[in-house]
TORVEXTI-274766 format. One record per atom (N, C-alpha, C, O): residue number from 0; residue in one letter; atom name; x, y, z. Coordinates in steps of 0.1 Angstrom, whole numbers, plus 5000, padded with zeros to 4 digits. Layout:
BEGIN
<rec nr="NUM" rest="a" atom="CA" xx="X" yy="Y" zz="Z"/>
...
// end
This chain:
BEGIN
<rec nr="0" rest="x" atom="N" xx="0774" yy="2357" zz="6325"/>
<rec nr="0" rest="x" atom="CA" xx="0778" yy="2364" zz="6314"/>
<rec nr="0" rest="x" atom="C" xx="0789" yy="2374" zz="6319"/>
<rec nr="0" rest="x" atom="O" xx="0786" yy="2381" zz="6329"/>
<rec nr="1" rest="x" atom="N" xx="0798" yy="2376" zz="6313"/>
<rec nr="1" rest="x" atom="CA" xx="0807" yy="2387" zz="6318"/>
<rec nr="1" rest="x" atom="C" xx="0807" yy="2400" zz="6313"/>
<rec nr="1" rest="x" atom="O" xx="0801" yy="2402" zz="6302"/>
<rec nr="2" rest="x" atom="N" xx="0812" yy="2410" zz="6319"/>
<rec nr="2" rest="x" atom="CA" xx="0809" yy="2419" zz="6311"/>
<rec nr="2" rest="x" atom="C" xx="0812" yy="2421" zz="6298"/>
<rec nr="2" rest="x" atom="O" xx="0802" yy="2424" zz="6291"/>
<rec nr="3" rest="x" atom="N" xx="0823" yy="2419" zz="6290"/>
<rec nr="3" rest="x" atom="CA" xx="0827" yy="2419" zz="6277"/>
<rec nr="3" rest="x" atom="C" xx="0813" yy="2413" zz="6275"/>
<rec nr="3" rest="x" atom="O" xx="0805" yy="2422" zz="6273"/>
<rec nr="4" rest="x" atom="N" xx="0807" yy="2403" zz="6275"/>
<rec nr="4" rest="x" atom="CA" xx="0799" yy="2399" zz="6267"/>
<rec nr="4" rest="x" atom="C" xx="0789" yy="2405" zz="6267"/>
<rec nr="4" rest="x" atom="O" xx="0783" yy="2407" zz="6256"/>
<rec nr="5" rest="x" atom="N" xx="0784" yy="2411" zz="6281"/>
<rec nr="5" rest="x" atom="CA" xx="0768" yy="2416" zz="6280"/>
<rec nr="5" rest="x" atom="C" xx="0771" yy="2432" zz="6270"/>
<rec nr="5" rest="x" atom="O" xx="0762" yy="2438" zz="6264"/>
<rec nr="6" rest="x" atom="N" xx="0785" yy="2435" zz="6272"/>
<rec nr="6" rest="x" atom="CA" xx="0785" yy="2450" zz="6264"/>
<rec nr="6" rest="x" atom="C" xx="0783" yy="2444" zz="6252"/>
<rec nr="6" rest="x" atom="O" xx="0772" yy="2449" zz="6249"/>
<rec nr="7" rest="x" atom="N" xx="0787" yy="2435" zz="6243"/>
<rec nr="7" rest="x" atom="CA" xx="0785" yy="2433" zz="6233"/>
<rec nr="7" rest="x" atom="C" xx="0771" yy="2427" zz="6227"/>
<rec nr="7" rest="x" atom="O" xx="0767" yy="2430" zz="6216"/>
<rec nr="8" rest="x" atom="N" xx="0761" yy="2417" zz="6238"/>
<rec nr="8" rest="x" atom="CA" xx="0752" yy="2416" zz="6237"/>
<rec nr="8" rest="x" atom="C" xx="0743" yy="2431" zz="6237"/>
<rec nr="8" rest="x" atom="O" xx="0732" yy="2433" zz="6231"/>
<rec nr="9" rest="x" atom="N" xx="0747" yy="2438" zz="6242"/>
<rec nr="9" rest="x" atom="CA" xx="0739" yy="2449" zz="6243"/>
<rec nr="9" rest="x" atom="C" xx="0739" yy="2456" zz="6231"/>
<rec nr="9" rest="x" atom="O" xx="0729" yy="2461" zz="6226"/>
<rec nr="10" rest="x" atom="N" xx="0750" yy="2457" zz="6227"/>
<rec nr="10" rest="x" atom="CA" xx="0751" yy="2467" zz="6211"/>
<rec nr="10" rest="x" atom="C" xx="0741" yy="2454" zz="6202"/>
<rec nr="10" rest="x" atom="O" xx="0729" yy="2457" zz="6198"/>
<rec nr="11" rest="x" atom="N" xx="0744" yy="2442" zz="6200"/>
<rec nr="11" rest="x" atom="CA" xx="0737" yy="2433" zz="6190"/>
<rec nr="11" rest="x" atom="C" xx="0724" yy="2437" zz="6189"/>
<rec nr="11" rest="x" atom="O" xx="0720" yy="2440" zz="6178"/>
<rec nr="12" rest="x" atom="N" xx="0715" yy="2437" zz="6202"/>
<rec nr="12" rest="x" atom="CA" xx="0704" yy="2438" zz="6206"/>
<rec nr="12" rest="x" atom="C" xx="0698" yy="2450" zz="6203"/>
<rec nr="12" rest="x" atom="O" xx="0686" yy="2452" zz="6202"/>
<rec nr="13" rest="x" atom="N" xx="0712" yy="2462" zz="6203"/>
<rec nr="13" rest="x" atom="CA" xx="0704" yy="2480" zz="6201"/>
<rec nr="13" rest="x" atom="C" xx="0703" yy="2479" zz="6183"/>
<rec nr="13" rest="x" atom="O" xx="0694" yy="2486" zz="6177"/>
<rec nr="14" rest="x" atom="N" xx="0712" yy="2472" zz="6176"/>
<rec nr="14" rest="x" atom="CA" xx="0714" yy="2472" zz="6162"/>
<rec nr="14" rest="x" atom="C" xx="0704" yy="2463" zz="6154"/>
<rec nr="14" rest="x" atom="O" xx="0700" yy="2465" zz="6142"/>
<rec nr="15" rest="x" atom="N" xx="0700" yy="2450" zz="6165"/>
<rec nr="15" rest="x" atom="CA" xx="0696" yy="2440" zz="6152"/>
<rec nr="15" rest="x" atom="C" xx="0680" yy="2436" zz="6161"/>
<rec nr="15" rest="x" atom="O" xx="0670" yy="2432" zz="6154"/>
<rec nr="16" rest="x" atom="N" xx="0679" yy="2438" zz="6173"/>
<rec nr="16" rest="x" atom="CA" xx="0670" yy="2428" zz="6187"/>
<rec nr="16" rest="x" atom="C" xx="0659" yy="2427" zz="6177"/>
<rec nr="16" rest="x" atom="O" xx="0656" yy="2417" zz="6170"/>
<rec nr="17" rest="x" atom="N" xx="0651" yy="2440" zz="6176"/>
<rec nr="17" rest="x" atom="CA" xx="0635" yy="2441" zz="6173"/>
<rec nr="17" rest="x" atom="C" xx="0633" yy="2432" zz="6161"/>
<rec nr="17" rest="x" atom="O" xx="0626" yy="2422" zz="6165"/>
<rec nr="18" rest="x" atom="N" xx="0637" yy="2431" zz="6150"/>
<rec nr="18" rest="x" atom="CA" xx="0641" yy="2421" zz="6138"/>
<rec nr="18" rest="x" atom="C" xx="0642" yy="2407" zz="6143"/>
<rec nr="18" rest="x" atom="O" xx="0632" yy="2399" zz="6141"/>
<rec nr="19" rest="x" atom="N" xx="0653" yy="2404" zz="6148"/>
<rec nr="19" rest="x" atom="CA" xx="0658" yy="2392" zz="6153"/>
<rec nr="19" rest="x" atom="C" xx="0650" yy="2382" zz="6163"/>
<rec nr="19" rest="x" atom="O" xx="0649" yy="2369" zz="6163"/>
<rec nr="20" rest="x" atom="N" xx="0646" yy="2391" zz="6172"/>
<rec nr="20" rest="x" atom="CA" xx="0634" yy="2387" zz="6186"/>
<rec nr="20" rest="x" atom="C" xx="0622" yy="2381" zz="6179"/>
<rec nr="20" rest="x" atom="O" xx="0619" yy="2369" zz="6180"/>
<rec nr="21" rest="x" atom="N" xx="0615" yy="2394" zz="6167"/>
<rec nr="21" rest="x" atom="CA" xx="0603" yy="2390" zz="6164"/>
<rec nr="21" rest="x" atom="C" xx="0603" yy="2372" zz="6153"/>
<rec nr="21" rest="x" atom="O" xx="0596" yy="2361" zz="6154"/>
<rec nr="22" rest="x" atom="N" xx="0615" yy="2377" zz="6144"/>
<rec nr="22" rest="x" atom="CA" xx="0615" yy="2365" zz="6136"/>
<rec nr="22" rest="x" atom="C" xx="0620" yy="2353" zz="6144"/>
<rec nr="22" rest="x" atom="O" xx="0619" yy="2343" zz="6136"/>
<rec nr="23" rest="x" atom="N" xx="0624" yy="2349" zz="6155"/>
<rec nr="23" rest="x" atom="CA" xx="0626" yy="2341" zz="6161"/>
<rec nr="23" rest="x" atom="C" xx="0615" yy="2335" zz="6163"/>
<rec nr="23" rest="x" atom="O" xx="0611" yy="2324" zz="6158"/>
<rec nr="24" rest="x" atom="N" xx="0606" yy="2346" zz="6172"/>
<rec nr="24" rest="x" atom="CA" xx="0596" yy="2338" zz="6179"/>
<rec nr="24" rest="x" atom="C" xx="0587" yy="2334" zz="6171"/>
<rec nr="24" rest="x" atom="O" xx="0582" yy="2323" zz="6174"/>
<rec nr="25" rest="x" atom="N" xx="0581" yy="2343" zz="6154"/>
<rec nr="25" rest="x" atom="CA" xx="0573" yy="2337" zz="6146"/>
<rec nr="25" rest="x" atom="C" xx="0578" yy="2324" zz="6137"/>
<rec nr="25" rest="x" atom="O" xx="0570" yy="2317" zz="6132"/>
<rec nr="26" rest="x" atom="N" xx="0591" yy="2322" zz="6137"/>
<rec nr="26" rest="x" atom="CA" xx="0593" yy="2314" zz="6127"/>
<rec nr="26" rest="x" atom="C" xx="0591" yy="2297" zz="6136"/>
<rec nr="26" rest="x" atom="O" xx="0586" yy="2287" zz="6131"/>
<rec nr="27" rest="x" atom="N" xx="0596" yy="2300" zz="6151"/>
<rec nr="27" rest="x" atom="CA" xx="0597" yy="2290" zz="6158"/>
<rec nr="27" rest="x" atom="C" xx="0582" yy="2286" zz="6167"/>
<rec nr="27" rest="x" atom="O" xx="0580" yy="2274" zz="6172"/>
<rec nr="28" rest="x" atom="N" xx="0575" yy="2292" zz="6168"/>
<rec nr="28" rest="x" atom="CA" xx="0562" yy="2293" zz="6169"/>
<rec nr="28" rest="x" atom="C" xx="0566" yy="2300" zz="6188"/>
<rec nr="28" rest="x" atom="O" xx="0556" yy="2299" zz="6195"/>
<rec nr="29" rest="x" atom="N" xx="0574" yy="2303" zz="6192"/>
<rec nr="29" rest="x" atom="CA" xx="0575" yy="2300" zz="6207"/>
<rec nr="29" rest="x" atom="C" xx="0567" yy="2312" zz="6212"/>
<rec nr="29" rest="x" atom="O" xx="0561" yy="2321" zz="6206"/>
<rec nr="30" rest="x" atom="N" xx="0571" yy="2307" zz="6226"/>
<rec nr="30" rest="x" atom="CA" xx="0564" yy="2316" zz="6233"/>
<rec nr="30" rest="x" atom="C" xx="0576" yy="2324" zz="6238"/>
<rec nr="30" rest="x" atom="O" xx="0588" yy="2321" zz="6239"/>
<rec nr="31" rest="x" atom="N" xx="0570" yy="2338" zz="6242"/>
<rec nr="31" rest="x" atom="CA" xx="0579" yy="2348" zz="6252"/>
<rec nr="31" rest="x" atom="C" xx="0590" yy="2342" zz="6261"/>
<rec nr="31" rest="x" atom="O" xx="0603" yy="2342" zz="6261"/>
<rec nr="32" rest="x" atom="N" xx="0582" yy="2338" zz="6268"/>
<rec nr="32" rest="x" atom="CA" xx="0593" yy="2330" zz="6282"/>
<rec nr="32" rest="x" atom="C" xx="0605" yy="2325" zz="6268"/>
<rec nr="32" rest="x" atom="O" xx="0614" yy="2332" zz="6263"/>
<rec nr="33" rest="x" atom="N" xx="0602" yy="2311" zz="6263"/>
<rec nr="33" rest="x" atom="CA" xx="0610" yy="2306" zz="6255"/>
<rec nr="33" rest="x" atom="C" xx="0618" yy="2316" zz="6246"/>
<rec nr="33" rest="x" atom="O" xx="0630" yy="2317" zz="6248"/>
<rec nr="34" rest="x" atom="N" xx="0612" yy="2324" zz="6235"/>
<rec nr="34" rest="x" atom="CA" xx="0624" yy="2332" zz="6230"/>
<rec nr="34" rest="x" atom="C" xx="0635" yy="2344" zz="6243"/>
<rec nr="34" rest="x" atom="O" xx="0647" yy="2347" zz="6242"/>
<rec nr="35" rest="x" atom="N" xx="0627" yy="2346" zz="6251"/>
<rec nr="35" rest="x" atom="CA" xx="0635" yy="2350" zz="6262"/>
<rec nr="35" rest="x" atom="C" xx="0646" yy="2349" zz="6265"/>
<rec nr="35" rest="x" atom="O" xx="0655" yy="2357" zz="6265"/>
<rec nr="36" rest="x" atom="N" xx="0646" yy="2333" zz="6268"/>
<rec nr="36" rest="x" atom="CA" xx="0656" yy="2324" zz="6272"/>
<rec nr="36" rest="x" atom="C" xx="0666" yy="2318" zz="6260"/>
<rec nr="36" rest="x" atom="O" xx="0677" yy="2313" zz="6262"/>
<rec nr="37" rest="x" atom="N" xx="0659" yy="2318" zz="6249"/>
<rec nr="37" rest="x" atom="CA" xx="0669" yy="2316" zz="6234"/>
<rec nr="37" rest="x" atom="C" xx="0680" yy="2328" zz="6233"/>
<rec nr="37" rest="x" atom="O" xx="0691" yy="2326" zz="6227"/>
<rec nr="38" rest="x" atom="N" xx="0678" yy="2342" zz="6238"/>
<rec nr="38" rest="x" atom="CA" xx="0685" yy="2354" zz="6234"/>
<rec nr="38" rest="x" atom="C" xx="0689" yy="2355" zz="6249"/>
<rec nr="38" rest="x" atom="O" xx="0695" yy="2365" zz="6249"/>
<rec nr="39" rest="x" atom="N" xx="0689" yy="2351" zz="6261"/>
<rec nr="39" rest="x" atom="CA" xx="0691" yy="2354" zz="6275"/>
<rec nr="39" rest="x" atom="C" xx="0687" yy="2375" zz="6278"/>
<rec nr="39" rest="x" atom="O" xx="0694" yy="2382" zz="6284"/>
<rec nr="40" rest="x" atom="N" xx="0678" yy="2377" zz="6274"/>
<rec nr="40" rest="x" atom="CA" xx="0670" yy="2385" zz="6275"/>
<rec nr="40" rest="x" atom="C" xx="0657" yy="2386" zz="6289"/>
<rec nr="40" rest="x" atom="O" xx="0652" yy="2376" zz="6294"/>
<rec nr="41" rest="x" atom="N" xx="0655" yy="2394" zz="6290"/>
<rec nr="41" rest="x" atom="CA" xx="0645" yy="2396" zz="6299"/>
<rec nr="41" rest="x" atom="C" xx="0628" yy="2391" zz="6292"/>
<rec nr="41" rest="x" atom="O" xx="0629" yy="2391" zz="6280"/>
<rec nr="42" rest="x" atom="N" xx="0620" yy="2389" zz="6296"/>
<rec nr="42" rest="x" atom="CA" xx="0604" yy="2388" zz="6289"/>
<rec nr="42" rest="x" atom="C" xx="0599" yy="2399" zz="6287"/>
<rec nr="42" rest="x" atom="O" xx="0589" yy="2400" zz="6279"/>
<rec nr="43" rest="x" atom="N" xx="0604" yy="2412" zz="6293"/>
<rec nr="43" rest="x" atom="CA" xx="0598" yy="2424" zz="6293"/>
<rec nr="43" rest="x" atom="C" xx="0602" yy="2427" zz="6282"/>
<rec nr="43" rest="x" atom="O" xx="0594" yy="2433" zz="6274"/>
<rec nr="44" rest="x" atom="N" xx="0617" yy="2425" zz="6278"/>
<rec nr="44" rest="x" atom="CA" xx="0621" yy="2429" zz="6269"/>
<rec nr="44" rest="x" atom="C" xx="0616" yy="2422" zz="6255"/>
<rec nr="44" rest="x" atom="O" xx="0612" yy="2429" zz="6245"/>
<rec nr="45" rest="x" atom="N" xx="0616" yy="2411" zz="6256"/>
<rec nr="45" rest="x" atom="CA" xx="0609" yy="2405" zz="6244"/>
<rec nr="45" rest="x" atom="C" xx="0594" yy="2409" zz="6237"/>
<rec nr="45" rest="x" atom="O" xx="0590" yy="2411" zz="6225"/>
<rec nr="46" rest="x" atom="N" xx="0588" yy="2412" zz="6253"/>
<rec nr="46" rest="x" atom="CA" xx="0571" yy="2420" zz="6251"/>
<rec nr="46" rest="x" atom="C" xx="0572" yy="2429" zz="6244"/>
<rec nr="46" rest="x" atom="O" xx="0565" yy="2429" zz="6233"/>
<rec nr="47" rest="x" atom="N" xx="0581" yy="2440" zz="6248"/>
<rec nr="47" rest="x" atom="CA" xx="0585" yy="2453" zz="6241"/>
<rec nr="47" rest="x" atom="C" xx="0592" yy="2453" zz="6230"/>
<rec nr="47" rest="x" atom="O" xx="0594" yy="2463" zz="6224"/>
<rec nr="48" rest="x" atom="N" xx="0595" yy="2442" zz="6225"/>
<rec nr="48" rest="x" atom="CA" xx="0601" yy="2439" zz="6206"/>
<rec nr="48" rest="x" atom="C" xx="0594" yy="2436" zz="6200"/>
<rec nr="48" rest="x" atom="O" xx="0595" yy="2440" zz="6189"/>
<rec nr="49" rest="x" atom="N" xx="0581" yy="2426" zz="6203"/>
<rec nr="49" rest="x" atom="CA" xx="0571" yy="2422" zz="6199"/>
<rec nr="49" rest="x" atom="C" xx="0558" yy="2430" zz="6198"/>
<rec nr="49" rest="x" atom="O" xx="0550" yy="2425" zz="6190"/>
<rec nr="50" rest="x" atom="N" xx="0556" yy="2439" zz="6203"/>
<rec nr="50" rest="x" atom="CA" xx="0549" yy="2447" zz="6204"/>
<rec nr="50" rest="x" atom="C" xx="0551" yy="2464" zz="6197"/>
<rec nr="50" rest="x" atom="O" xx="0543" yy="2473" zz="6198"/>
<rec nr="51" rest="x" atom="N" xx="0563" yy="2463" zz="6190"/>
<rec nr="51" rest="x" atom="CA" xx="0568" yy="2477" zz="6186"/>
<rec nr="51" rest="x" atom="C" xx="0567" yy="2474" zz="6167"/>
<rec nr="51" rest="x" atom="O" xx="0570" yy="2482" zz="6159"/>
// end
């Protein structure tokens, strides 16, 4: 990912993640690892959207 991108993945994620992360993973039934890897996100980070 280059920077341009990860700056902008980063604002998406400060604006929309918690919303976006959770309805991902409930709609698609997945698991952490998996939505993780759908948003190229960390698992910690997914724990901590899922959990808030």
């Amino acid at each position: 990912m280059t920077t341009g991108c990860l700056e902008r993945a980063l604002v998406w994620f400060a604006e929309h993640g918690t919303r976006a992360v959770q309805a991902r993973r409930k709609e698609n039934s997945a698991s952490i690892k998996e939505t993780a890897e759908h948003f190229e996100a960390s698992t910690a980070t997914v724990k901590r959207y899922c959990t808030a």
